[in-house]
C-alpha positions in Angstrom: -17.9 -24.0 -5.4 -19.7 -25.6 -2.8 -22.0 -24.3 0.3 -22.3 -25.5 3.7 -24.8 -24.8 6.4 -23.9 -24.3 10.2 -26.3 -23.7 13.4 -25.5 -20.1 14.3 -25.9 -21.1 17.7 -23.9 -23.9 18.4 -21.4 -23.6 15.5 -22.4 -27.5 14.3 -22.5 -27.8 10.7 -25.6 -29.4 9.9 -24.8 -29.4 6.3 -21.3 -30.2 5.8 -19.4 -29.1 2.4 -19.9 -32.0 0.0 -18.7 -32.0 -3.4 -21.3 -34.2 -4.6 -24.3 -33.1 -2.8 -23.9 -29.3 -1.9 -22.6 -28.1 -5.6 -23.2 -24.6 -6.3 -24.9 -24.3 -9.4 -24.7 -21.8 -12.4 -26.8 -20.5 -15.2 -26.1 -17.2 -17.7 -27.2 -14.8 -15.3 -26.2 -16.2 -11.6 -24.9 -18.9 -9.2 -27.6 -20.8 -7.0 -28.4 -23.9 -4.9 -31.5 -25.2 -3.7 -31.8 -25.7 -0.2 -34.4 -28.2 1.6 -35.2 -27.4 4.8 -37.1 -30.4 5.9 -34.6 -31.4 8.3 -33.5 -27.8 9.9 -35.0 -27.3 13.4 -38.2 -24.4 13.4 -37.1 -21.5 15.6 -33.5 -21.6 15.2 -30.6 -19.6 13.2 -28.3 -21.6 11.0 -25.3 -19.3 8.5 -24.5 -20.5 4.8 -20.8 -20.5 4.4 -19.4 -21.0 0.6 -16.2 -23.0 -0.3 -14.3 -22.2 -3.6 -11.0 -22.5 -5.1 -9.0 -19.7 -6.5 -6.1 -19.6 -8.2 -5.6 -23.0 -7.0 -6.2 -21.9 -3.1 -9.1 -23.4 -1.3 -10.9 -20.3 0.5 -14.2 -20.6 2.5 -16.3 -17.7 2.5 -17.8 -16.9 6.3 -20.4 -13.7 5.5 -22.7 -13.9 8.4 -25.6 -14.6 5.8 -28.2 -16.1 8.4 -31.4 -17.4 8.2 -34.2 -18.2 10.5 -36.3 -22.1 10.1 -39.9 -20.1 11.5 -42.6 -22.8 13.0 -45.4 -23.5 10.6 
């Protein structure tokens, strides 16, 4: 599986899904991926979509999980 990161606001993906660079990873208890933030904008809203394949179709996962970049 792989994530993606789009600007809530605009609908831009600022992280596009990238099969070498935005890998979801796994261990035995869960399914992660570290995010650096360095380049998101402070003040703003961006949305994590996920990408997998099942069953041999390719489905991308849109569940409004949003998060705010706060000035600091």
């Amino acid at each position: 599986s792989l994530y993606a990161v789009k600007d809530t606001e605009t609908n831009e993906f600022v992280i596009d899904f990238d099969s070498e660079y935005t890998r979801i990873s796994s261990d035995e208890v869960s399914s992660f991926f570290d995010l650096y933030c360095n380049g998101l904008e402070p003040e703003r809203y961006y949305t994590i979509l996920v990408k997998t394949s099942v069953s041999g179709e390719v489905k991308v996962f849109d569940e409004n999980i949003m998060f705010k970049i706060a000035k600091g």
